[in-house]
N, CA, C and O atoms as a CHARMM CRD file, in Angstrom:
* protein
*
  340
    1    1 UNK  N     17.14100 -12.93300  13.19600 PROA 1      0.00000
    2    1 UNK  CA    17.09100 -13.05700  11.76000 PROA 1      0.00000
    3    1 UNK  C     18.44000 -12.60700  11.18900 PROA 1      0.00000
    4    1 UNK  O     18.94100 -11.49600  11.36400 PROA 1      0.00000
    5    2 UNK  N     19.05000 -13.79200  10.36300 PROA 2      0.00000
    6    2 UNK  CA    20.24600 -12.92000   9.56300 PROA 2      0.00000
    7    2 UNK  C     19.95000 -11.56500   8.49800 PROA 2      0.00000
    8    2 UNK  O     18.91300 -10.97400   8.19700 PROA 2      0.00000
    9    3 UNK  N     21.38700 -11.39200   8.09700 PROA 3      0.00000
   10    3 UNK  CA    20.65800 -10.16200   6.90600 PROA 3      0.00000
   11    3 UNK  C     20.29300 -11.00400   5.85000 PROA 3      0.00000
   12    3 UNK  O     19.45000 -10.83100   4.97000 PROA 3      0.00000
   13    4 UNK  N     21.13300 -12.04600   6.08800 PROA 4      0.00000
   14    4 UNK  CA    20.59800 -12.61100   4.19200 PROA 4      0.00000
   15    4 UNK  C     19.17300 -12.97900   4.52400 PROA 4      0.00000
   16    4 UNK  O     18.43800 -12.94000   3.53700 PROA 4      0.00000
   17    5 UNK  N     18.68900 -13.26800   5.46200 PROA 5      0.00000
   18    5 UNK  CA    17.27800 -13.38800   5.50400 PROA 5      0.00000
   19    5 UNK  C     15.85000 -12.19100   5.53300 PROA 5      0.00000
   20    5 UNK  O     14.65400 -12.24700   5.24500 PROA 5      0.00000
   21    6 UNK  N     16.81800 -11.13300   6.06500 PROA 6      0.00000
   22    6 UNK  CA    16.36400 -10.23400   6.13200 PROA 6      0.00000
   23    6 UNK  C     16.06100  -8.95000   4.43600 PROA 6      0.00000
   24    6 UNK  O     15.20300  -8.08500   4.26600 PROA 6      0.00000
   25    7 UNK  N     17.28600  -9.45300   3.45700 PROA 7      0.00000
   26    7 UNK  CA    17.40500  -9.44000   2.51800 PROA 7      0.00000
   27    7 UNK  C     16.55700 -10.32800   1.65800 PROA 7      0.00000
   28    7 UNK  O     15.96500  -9.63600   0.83000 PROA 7      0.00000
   29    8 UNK  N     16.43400 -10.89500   1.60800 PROA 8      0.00000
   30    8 UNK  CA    15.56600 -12.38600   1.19100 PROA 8      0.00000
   31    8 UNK  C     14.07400 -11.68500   1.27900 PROA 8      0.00000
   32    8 UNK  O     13.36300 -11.34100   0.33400 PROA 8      0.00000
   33    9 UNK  N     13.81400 -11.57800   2.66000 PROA 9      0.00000
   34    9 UNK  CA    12.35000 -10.87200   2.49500 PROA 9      0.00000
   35    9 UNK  C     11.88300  -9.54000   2.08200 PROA 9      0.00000
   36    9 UNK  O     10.74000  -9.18500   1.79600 PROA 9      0.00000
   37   10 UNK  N     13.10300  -8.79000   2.10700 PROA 10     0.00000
   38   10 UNK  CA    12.69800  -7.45400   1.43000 PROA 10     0.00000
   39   10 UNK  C     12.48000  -7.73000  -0.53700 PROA 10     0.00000
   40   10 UNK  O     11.62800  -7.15000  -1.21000 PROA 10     0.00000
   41   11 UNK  N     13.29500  -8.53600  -0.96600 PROA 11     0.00000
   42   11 UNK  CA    13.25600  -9.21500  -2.35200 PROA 11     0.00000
   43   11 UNK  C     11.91500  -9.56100  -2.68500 PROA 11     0.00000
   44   11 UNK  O     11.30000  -9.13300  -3.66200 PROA 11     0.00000
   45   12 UNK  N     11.32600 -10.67300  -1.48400 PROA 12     0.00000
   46   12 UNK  CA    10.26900 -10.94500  -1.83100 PROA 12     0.00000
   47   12 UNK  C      9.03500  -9.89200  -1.40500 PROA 12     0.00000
   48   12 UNK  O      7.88300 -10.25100  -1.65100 PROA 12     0.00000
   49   13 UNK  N      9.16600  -9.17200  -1.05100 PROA 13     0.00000
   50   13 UNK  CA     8.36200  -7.35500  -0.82400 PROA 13     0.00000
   51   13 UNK  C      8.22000  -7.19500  -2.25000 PROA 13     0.00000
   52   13 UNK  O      7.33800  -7.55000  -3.03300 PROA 13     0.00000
   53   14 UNK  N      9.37700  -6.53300  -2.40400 PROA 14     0.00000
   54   14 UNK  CA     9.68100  -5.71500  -3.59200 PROA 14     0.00000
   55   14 UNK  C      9.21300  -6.58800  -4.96100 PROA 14     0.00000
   56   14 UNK  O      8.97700  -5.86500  -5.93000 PROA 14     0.00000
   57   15 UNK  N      9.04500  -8.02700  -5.18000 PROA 15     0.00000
   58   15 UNK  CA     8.78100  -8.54200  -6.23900 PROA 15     0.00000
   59   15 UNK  C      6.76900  -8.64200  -6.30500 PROA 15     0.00000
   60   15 UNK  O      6.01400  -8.28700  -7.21000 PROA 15     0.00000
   61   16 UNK  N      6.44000  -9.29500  -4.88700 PROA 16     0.00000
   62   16 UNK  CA     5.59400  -9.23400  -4.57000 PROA 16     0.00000
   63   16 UNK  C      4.36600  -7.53000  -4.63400 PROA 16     0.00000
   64   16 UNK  O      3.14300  -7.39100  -4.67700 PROA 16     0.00000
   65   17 UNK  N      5.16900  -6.86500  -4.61600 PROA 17     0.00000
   66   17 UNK  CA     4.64900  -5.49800  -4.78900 PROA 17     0.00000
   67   17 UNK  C      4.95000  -4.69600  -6.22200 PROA 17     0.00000
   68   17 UNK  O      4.47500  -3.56900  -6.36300 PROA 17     0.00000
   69   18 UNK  N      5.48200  -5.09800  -6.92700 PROA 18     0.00000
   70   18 UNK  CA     5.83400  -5.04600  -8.34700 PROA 18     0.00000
   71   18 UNK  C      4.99300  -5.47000  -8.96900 PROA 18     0.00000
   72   18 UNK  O      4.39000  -4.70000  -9.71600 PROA 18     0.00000
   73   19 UNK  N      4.56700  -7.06500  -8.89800 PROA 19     0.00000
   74   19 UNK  CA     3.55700  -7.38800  -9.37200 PROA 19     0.00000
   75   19 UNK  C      1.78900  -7.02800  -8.97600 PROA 19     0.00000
   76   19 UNK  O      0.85200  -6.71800  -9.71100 PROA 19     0.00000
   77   20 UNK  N      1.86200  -7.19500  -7.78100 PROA 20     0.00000
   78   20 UNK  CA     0.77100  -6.55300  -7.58600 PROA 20     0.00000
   79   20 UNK  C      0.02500  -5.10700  -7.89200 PROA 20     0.00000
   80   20 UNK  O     -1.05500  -5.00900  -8.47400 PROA 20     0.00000
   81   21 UNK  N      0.75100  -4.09100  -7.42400 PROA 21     0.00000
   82   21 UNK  CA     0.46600  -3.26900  -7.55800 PROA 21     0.00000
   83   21 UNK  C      1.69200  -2.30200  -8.41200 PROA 21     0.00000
   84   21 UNK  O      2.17300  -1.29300  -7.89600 PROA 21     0.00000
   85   22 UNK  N      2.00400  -2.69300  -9.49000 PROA 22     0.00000
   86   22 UNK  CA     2.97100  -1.61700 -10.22900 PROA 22     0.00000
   87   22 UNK  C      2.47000  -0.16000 -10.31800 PROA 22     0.00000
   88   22 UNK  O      3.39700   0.62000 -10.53800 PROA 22     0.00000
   89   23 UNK  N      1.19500   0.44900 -10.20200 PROA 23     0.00000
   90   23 UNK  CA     0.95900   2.01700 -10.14600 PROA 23     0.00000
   91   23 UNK  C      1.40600   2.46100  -8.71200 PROA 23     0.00000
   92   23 UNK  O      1.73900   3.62800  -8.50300 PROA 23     0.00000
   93   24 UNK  N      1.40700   1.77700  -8.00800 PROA 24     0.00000
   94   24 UNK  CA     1.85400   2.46400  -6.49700 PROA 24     0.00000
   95   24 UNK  C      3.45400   2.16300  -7.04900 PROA 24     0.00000
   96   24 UNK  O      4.25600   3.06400  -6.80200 PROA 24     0.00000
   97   25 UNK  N      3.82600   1.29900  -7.57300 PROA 25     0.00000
   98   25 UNK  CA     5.58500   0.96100  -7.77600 PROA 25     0.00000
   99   25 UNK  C      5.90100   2.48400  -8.26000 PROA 25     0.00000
  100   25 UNK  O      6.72500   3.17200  -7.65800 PROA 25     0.00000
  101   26 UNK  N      5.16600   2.96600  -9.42000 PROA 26     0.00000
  102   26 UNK  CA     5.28000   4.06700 -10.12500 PROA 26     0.00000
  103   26 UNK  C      5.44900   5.42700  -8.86500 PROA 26     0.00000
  104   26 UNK  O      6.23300   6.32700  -8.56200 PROA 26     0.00000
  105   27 UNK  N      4.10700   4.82600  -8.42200 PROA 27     0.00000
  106   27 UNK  CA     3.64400   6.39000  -7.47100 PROA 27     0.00000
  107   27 UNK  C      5.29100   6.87300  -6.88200 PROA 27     0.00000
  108   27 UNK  O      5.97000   7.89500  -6.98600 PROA 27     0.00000
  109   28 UNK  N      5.48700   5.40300  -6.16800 PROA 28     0.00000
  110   28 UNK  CA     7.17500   5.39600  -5.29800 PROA 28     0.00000
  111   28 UNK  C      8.12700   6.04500  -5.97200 PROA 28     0.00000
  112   28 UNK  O      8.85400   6.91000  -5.48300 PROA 28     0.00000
  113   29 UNK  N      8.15800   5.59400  -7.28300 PROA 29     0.00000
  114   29 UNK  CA     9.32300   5.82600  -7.35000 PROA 29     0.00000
  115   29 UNK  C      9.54900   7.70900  -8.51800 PROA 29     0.00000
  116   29 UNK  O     10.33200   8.34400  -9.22400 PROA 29     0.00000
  117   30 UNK  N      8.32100   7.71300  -7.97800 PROA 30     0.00000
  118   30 UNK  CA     8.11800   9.56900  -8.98700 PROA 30     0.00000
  119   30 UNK  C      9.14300  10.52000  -7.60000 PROA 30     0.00000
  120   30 UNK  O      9.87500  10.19200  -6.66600 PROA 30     0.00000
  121   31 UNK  N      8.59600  11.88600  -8.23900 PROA 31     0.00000
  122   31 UNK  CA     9.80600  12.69600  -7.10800 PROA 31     0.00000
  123   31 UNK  C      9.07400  13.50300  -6.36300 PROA 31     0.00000
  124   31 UNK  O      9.24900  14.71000  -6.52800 PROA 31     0.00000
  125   32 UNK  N      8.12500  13.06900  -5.41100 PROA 32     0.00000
  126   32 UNK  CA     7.68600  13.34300  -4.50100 PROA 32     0.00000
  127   32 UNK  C      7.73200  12.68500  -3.10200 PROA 32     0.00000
  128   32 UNK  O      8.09800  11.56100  -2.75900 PROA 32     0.00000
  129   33 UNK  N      7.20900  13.81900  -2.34800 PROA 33     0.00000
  130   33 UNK  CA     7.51800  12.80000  -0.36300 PROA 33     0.00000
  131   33 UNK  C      6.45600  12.16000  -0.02700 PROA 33     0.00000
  132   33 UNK  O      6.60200  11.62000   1.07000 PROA 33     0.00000
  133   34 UNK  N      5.05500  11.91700  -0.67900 PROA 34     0.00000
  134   34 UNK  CA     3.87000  11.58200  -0.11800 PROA 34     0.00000
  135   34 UNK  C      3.11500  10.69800  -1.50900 PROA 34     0.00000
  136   34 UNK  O      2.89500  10.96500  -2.69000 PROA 34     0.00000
  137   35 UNK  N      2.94400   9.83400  -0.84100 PROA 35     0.00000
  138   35 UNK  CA     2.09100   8.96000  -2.25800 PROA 35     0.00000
  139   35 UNK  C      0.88500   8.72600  -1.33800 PROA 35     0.00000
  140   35 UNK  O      0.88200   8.41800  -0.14600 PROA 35     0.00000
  141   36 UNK  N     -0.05200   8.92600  -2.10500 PROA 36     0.00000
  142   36 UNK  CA    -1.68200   9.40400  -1.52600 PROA 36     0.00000
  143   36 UNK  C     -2.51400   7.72600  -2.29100 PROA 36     0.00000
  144   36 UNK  O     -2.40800   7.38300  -3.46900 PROA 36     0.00000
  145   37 UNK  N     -3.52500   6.72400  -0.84500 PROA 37     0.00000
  146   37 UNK  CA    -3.88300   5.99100  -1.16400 PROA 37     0.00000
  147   37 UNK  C     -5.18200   6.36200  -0.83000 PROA 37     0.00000
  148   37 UNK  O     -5.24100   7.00600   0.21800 PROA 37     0.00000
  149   38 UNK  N     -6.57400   6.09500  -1.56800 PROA 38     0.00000
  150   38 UNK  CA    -7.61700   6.14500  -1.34500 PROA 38     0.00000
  151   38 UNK  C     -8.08100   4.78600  -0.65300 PROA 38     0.00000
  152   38 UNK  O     -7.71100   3.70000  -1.09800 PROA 38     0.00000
  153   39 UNK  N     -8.92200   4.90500   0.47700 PROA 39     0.00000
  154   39 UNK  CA    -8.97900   3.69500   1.61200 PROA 39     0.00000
  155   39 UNK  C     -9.73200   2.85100   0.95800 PROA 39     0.00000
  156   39 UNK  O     -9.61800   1.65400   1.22200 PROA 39     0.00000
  157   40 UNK  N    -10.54100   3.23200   0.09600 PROA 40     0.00000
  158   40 UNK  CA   -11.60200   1.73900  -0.72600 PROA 40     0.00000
  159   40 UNK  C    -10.43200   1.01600  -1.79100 PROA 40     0.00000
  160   40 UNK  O    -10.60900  -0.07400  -2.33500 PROA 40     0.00000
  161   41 UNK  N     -9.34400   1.77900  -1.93600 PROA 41     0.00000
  162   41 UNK  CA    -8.43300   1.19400  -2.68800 PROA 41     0.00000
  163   41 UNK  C     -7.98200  -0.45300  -2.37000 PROA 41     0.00000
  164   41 UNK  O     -7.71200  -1.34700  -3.17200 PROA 41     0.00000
  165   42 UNK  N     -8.01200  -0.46400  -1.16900 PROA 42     0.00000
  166   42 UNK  CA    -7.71600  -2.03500  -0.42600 PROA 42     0.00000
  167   42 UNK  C     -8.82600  -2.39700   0.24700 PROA 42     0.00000
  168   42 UNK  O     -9.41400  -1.43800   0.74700 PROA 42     0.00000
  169   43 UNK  N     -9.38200  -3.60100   0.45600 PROA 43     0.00000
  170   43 UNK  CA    -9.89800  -4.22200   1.34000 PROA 43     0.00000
  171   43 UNK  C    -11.48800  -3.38400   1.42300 PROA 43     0.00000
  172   43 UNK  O    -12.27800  -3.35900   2.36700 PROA 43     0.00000
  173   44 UNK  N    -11.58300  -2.81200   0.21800 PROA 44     0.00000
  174   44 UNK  CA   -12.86300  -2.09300   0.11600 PROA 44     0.00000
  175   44 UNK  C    -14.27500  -3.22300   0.58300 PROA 44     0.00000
  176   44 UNK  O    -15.33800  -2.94500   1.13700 PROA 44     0.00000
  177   45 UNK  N    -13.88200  -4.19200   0.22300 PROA 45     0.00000
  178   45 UNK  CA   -14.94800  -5.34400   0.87300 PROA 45     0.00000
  179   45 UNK  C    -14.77600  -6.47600   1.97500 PROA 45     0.00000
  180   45 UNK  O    -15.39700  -7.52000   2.17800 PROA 45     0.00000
  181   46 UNK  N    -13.53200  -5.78100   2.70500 PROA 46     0.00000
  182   46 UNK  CA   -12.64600  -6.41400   4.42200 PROA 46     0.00000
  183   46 UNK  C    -12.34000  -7.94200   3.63700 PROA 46     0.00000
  184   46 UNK  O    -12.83900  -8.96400   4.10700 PROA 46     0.00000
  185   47 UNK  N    -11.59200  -7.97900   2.56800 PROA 47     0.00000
  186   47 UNK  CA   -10.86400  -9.34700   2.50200 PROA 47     0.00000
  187   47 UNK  C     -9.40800  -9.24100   3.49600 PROA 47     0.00000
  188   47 UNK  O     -8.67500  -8.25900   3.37500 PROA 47     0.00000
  189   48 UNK  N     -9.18300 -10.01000   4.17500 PROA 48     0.00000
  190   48 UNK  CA    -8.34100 -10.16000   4.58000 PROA 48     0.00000
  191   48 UNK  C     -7.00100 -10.14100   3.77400 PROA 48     0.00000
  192   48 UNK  O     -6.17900  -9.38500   4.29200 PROA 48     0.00000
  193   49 UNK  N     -6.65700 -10.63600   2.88900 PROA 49     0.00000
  194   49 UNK  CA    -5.71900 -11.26300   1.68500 PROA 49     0.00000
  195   49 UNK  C     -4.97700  -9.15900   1.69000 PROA 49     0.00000
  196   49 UNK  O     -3.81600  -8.75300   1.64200 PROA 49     0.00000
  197   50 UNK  N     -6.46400  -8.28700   1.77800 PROA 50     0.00000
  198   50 UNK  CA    -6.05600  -7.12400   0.87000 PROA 50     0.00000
  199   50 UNK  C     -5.21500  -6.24500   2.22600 PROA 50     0.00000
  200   50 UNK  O     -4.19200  -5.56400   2.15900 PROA 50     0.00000
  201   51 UNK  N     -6.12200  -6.57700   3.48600 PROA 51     0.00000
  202   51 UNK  CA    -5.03600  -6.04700   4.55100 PROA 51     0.00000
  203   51 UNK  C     -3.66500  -5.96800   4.80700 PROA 51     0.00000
  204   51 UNK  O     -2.98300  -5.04700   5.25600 PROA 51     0.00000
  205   52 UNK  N     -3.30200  -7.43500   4.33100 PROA 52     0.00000
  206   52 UNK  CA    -1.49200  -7.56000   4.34500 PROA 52     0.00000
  207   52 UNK  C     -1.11200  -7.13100   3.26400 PROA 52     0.00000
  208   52 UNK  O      0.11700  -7.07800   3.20200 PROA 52     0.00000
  209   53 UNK  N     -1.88400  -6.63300   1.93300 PROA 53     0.00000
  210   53 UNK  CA    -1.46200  -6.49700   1.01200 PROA 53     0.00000
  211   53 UNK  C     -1.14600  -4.51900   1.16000 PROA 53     0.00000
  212   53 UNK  O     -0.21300  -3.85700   0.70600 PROA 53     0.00000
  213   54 UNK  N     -2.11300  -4.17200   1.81100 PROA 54     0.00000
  214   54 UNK  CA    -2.23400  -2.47300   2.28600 PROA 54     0.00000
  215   54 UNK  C     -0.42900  -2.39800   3.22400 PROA 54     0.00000
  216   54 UNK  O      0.34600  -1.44300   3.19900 PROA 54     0.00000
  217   55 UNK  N     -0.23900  -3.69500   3.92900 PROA 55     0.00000
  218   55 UNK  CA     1.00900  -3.27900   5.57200 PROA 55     0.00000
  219   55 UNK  C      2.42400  -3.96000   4.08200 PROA 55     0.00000
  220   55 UNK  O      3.65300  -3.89300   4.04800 PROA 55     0.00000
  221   56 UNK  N      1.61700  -4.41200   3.32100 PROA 56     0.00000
  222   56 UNK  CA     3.04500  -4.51700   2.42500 PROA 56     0.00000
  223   56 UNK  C      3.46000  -3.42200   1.44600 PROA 56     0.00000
  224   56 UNK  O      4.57600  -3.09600   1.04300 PROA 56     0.00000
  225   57 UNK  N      1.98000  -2.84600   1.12400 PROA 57     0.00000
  226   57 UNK  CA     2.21900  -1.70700   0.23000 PROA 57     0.00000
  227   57 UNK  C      2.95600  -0.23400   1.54800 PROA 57     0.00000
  228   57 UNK  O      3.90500   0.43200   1.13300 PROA 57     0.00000
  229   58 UNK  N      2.59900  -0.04200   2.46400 PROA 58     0.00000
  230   58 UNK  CA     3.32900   1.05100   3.20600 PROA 58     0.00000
  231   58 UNK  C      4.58100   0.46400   3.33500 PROA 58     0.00000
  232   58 UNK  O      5.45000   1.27200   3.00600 PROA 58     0.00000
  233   59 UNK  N      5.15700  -0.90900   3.77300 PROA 59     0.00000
  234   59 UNK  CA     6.62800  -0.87700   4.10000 PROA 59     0.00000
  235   59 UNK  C      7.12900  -0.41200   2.68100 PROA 59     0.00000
  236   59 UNK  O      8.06700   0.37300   2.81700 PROA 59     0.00000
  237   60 UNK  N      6.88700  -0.58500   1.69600 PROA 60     0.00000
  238   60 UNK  CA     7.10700  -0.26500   0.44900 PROA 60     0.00000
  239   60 UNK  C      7.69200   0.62900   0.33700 PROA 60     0.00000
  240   60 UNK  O      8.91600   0.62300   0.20600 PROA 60     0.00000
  241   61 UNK  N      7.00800   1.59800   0.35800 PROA 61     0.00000
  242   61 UNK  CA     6.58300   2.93700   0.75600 PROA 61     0.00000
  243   61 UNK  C      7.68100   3.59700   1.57400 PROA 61     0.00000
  244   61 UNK  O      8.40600   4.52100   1.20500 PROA 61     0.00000
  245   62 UNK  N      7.68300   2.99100   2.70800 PROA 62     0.00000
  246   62 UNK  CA     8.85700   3.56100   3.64300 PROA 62     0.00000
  247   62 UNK  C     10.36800   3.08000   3.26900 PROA 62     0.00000
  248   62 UNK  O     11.37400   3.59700   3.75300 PROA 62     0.00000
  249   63 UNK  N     10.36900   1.92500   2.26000 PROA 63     0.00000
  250   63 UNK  CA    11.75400   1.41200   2.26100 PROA 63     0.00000
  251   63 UNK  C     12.46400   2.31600   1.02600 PROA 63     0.00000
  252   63 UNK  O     13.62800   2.31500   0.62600 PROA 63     0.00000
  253   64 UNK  N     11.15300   3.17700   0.53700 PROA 64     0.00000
  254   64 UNK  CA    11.30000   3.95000  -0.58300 PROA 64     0.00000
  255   64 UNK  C     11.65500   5.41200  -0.53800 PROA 64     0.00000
  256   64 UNK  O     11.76600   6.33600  -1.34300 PROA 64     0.00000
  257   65 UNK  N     11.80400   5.18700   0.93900 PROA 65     0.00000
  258   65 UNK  CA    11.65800   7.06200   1.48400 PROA 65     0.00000
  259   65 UNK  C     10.28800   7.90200   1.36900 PROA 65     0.00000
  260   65 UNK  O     10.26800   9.10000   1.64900 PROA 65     0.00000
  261   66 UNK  N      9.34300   7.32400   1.01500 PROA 66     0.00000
  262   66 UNK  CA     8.05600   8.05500   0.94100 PROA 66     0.00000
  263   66 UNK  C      7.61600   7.59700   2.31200 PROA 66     0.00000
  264   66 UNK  O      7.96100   6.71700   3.10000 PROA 66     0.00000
  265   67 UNK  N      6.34200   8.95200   2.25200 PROA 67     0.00000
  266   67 UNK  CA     5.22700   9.16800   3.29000 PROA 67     0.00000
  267   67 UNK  C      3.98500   8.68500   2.64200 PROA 67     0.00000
  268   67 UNK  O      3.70700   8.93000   1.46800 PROA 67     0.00000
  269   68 UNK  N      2.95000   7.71000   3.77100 PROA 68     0.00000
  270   68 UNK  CA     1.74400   7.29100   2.84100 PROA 68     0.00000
  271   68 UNK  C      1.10400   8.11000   3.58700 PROA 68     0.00000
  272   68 UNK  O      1.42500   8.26700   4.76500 PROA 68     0.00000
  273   69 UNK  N     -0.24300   8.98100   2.82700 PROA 69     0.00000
  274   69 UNK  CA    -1.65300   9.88400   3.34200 PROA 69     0.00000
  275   69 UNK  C     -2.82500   8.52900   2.69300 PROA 69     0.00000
  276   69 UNK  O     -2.73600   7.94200   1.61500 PROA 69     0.00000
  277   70 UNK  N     -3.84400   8.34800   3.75900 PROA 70     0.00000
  278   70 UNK  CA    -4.71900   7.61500   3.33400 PROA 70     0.00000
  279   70 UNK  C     -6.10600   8.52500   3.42100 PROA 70     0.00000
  280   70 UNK  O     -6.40200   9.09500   4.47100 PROA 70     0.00000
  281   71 UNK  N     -6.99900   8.62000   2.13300 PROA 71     0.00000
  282   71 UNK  CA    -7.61700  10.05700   1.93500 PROA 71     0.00000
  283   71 UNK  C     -8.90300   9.24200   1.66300 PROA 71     0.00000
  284   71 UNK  O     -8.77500   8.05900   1.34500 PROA 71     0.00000
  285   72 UNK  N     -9.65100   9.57600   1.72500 PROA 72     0.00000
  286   72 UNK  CA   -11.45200   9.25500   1.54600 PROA 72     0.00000
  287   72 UNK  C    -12.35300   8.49700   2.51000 PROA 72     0.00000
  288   72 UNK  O    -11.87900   7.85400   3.44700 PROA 72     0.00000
  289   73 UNK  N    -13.34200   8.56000   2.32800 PROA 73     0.00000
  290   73 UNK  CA   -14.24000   7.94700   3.36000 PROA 73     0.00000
  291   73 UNK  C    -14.84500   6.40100   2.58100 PROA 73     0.00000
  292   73 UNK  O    -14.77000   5.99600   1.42100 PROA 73     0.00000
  293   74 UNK  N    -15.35300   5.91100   3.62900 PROA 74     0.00000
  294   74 UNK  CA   -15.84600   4.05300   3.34100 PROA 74     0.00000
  295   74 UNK  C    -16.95800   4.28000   2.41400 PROA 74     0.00000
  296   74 UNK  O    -18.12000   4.59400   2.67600 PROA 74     0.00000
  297   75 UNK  N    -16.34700   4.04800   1.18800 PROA 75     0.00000
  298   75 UNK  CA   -17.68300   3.88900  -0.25800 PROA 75     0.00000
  299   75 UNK  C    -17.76000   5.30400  -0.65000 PROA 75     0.00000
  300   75 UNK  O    -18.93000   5.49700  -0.98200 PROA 75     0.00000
  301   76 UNK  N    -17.35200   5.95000  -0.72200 PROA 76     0.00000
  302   76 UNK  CA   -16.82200   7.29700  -1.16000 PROA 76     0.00000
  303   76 UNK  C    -16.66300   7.18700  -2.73500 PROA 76     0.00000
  304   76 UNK  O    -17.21200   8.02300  -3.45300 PROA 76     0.00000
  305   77 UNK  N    -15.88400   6.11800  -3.28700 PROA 77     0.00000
  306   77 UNK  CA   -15.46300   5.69400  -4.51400 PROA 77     0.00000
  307   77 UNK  C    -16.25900   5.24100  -5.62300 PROA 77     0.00000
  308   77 UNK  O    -16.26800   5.34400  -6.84900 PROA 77     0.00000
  309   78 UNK  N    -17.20500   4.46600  -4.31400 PROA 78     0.00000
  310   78 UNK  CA   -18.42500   3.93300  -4.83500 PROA 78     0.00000
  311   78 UNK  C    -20.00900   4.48400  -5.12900 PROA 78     0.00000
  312   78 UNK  O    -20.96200   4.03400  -5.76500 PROA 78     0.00000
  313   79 UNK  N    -19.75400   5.75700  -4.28000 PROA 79     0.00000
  314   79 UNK  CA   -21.01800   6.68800  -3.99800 PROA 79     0.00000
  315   79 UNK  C    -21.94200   6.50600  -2.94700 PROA 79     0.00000
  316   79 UNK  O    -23.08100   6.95300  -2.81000 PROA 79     0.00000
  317   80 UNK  N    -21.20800   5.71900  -2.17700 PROA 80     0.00000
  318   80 UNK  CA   -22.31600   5.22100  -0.60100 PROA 80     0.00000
  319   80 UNK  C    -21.63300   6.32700   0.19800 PROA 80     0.00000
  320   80 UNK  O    -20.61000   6.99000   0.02200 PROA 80     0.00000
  321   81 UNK  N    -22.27000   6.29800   0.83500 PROA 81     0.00000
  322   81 UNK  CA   -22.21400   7.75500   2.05100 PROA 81     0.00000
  323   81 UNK  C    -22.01400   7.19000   3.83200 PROA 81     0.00000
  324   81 UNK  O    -22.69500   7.32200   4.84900 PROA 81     0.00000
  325   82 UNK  N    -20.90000   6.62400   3.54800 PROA 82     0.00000
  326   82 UNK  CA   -20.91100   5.50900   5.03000 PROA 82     0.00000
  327   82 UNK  C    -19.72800   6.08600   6.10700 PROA 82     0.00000
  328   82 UNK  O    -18.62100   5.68300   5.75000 PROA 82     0.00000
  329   83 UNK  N    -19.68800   6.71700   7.02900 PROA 83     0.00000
  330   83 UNK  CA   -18.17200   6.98200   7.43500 PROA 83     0.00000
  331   83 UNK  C    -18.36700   6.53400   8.88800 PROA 83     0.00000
  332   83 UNK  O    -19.50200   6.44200   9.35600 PROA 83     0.00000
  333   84 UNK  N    -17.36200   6.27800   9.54600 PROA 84     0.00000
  334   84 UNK  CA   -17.14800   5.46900  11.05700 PROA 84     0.00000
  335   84 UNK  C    -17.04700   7.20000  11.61100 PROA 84     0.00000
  336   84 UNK  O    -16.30300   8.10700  11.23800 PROA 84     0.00000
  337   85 UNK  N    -18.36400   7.15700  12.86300 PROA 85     0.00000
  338   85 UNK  CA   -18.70300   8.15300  13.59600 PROA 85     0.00000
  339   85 UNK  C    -17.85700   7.96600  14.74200 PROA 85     0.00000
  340   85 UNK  O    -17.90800   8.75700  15.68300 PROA 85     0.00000
């Protein structure tokens, strides 16, 4: 991969994640080392679409100098009481 291509796709990250999710844009760019995601936050109902959208929100994340913590249990948010034993 060249850089301009490699450039090219970080652009489309960064625009792509702007729009989507501008409160995590925020979270990034505050002055802390750890931006904290709650796991029903994505893919709370296994869409696929929200998985790549979770591995786009961490490169994010890392291209930002932050650390991601992923904090709660499955339906936690929702009030179901479900966790992988």
């Amino acid at each position: 991969m060249t850089d301009s291509e490699i450039v090219q796709r970080q652009s489309n990250l960064v625009r792509r994640i702007q729009h989507s999710l501008p409160d995590f844009v925020k979270a990034c760019a505050a002055d802390v080392d750890t931006v904290l995601l709650h796991q029903d936050a994505f893919a709370a109902a296994y869409q696929e679409d929200e998985y790549a959208l979770l591995g786009m929100a961490i490169k994010y994340a890392g291209m930002c100098g932050k650390e991601v913590r992923v904090i709660g249990s499955t339906g936690q948010a929702v009030g179901e009481e479900h966790k992988l034993q």
